[in-house]
C-alpha positions in Angstrom: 79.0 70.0 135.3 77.8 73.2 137.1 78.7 75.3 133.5 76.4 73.3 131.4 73.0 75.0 132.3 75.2 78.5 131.5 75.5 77.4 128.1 72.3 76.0 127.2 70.4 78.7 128.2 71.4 81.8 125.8 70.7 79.3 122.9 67.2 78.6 124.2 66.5 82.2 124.7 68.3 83.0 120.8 65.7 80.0 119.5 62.9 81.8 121.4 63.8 85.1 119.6 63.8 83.4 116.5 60.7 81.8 116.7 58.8 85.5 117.6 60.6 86.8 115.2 58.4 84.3 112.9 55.4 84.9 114.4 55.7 88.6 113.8 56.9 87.7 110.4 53.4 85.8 109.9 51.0 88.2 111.0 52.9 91.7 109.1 52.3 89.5 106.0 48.6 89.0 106.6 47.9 92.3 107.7 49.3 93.0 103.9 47.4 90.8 102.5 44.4 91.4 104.0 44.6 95.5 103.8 42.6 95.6 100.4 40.0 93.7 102.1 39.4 95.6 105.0 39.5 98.9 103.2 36.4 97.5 101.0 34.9 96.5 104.1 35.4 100.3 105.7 34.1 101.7 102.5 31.0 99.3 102.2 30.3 100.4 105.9 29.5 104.1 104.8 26.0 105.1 104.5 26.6 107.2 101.2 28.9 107.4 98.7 29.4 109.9 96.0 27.9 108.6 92.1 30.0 111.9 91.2 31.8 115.0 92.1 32.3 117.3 88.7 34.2 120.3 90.1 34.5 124.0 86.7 37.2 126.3 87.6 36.5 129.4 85.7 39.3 131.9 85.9 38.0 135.2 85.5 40.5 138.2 83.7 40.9 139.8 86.9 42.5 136.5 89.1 39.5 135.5 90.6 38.7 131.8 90.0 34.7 130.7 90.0 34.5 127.5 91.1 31.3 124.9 91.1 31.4 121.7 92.9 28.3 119.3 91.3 28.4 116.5 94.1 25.6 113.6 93.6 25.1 111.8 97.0 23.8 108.3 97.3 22.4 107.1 100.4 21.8 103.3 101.1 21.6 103.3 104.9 20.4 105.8 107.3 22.1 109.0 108.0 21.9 112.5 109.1 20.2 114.9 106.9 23.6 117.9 107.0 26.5 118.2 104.7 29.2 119.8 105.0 32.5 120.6 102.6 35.8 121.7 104.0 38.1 124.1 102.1 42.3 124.9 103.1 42.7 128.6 103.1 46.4 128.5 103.2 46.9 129.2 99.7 44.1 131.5 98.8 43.6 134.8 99.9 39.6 134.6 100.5 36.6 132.8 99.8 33.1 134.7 99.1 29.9 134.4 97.5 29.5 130.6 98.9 25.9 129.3 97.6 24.5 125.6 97.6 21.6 124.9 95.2 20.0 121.4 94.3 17.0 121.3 91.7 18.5 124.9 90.3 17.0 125.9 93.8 19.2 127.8 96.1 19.0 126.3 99.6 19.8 127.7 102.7 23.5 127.1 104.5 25.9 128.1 106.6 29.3 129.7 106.4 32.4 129.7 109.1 36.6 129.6 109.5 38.5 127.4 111.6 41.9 126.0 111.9 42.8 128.0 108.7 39.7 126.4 106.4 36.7 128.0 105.6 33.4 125.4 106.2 30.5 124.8 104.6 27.3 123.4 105.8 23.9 122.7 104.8 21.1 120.5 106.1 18.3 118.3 103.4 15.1 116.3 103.7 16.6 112.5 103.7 14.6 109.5 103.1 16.8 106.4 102.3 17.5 105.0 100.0 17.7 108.2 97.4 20.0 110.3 96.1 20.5 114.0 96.2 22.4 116.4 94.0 24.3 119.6 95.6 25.7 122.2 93.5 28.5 124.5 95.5 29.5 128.0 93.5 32.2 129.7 95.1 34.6 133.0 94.2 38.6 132.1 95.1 40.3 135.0 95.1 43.8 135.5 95.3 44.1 131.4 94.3 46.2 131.9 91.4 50.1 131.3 91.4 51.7 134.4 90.2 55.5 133.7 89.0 58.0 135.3 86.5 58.3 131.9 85.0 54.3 131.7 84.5 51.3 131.9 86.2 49.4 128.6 86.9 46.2 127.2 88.4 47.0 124.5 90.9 43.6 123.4 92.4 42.4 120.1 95.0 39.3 119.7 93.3 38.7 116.2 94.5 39.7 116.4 98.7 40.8 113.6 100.4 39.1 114.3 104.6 36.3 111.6 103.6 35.2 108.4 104.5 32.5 107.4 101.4 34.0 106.3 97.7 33.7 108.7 95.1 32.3 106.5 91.9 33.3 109.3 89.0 35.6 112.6 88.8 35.9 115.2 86.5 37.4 118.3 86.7 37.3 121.2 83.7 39.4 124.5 84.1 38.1 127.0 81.5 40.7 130.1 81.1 39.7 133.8 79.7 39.6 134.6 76.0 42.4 136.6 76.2 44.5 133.1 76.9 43.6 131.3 73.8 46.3 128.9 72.2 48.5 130.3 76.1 48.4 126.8 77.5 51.8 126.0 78.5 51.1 122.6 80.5 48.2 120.4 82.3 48.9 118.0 84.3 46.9 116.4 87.3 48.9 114.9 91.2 47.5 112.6 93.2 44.6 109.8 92.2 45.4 108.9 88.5 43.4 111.2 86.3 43.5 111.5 82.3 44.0 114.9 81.6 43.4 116.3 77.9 42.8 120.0 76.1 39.1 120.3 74.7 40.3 123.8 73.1 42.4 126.8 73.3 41.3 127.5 76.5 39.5 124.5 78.0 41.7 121.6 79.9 39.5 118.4 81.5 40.9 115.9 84.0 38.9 112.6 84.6 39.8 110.3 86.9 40.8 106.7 85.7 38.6 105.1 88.3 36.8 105.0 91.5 38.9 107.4 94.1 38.9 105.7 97.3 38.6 107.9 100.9 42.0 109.8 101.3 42.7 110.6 97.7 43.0 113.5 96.5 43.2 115.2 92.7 44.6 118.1 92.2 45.2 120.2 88.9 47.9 122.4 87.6 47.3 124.3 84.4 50.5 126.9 83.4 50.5 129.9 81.3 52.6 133.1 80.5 53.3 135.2 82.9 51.8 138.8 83.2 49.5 138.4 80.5 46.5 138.5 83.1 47.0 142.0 85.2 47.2 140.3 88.3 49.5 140.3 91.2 50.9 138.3 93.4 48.1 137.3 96.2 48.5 138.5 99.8 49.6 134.7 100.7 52.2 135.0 98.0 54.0 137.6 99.3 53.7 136.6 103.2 55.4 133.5 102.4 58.3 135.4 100.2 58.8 137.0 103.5 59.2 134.1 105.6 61.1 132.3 103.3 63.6 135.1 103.4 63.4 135.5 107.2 63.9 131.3 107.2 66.8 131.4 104.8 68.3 134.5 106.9 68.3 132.7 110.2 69.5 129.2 108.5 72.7 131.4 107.3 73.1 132.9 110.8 73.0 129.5 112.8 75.3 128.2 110.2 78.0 131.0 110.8 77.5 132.0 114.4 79.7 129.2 115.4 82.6 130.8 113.1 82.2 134.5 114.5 82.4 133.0 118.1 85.6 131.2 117.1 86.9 133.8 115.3 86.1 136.1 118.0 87.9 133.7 120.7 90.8 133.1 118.5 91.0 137.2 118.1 90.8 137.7 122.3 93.4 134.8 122.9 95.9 137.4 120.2 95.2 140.4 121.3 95.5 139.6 125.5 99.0 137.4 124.4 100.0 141.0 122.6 99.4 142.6 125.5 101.2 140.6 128.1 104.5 140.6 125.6 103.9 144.5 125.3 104.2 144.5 128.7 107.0 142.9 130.2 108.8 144.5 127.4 108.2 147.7 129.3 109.3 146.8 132.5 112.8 145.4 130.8 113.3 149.4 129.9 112.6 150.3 133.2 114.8 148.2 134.3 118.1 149.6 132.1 117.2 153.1 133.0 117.3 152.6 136.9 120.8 150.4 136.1 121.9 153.2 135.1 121.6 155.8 137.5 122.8 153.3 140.5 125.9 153.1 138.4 126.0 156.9 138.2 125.8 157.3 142.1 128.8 155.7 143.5 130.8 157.3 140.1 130.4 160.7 142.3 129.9 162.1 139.3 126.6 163.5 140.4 124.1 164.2 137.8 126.5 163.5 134.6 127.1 160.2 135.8 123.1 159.2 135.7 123.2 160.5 132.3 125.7 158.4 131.1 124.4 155.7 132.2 120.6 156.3 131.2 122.0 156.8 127.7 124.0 153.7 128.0 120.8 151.6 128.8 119.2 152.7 125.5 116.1 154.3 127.4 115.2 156.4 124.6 114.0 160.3 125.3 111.3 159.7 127.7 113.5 157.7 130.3 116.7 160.4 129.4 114.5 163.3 130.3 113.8 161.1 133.5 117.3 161.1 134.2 118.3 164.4 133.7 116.0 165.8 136.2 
């Protein structure tokens, strides 16, 4: 009678698991469901939102890649009057000759680096509701991918580090003259995006739809190798370096366990050589001093300890020993 509590309880604390186990169940699935909804909601929240972003990547004959960034800005809520556009430096050797224009009017802005990006900022008269269209021109240089199986363009037009919907995308890379009919592949990553060739120079990406915050597009457009003088960028060849450096150190952890067990194994040998060199010494010794006891109570004096040095197979040194 006293055992029947024992075995009730595990299978009320198993049924309690179970049933948590279905609650959690429950409310996974309508955090799924309700995702789309809440992302709609975060992205009607914003006070602006982009009608469009049309970014021209003009690669000049010496590398450099001239970039303009056409961003329309819609405001339906009040907001504060700066702007601002982040761009990674990682892969580019520099950024110059930022400007910011709207009306074909340069306006005045502000340039920094930080955390490896350079920044862009600007400030606008803002009266909501209205809209207001930037144009950003920028020089990349060192932004091309130099390789000996081709040199490419591979650009994030459209960045992802915003919170507003971007209504329409297009991005047009426009190659030199000396290019024409070079265009090995196109292709676009990230936020679906049709890509097609306008000419022999000329490839266009437009985005399939609305890109929501967090997407990204970014273009890759290859062609031959070394018909462009340029060399490899400054980035290039610091990460060449470290790649090597990574690989070199990969290949010593990986064999520095051998060498130490190799180098044990070789120790253990060479000290078991040594104590069996040893003791085979002190056997010699050991014949040799045999033999001149036995030579001593002979009487024969020093002929007898030769005898029996020779006998004991001593060898020169120990019968020189003797004879003396």
């Amino acid at each position: 009678m006293n055992e029947l509590p024992v075995l009730i309880e595990p299978y009320s604390r198993k049924k309690s698991r179970f049933k948590l186990r279905k609650i959690l169940t429950f409310l996974v699935a309508i955090l799924i469901g309700l995702s789309p909804a809440l992302q709609t909601i975060a992205q009607g929240t914003s006070p602006f939102y982009w009608d469009f972003i049309n970014v021209e990547i003009d690669v000049q004959k010496n590398g450099d890649m001239l970039v303009s960034e056409t961003q329309k800005y819609v405001f339906t809520q009040p907001h504060t009057n700066q702007r601002y556009r982040y761009i990674p430096l990682d892969k580019v050797d520099k950024i110059t000759d930022v400007t910011v224009w709207e009306n074909q009017e340069q306006i005045p802005s502000q340039t920094g680096i930080k955390n490896n990006q350079i920044w862009i900022k600007w400030q606008h008269q803002l009266n909501v509701p209205e809209a207001h269209t930037f144009v950003l021109k920028y020089r990349v240089i060192g932004g091309l991918h130099i390789n000996e199986s081709g040199d490419k363009v591979y650009w994030k037009a459209i960045f992802a580090n915003r919170s507003a919907v971007i209504k329409n995308a297009k991005i047009i890379v426009r190659l030199p003259e000396v290019l024409s009919e070079k265009i090995q592949t196109y292709k676009s990553f990230g936020f679906p995006a049709k890509a097609q060739k306008i000419n022999s120079t000329t490839v266009e990406f437009v985005a399939k739809k609305a890109i929501p915050p967090q997407q990204e597009i970014e273009v890759l457009v290859l062609f031959p190798h070394n018909i462009l003088d340029v060399s490899k960028a400054n980035w290039q060849r610091y990460q060449a370096v470290n790649s090597f450096f990574s690989g070199l150190l990969e290949l010593i952890s990986a064999i520095f366990p051998i060498l130490i067990v190799s180098l044990l194994i070789a120790l253990v040998c060479f000290s078991s050589s040594s104590s069996g060199s040893s003791g085979r010494g002190s056997i010699t010794r050991g014949g040799g001093s045999g033999g001149g006891f036995g030579g001593g109570p002979g009487g024969g004096g020093g002929g007898g300890g030769g005898g029996g040095c020779g006998g004991g197979g001593g060898g020169g040194g120990c019968g020189g020993g003797g004879g003396g």
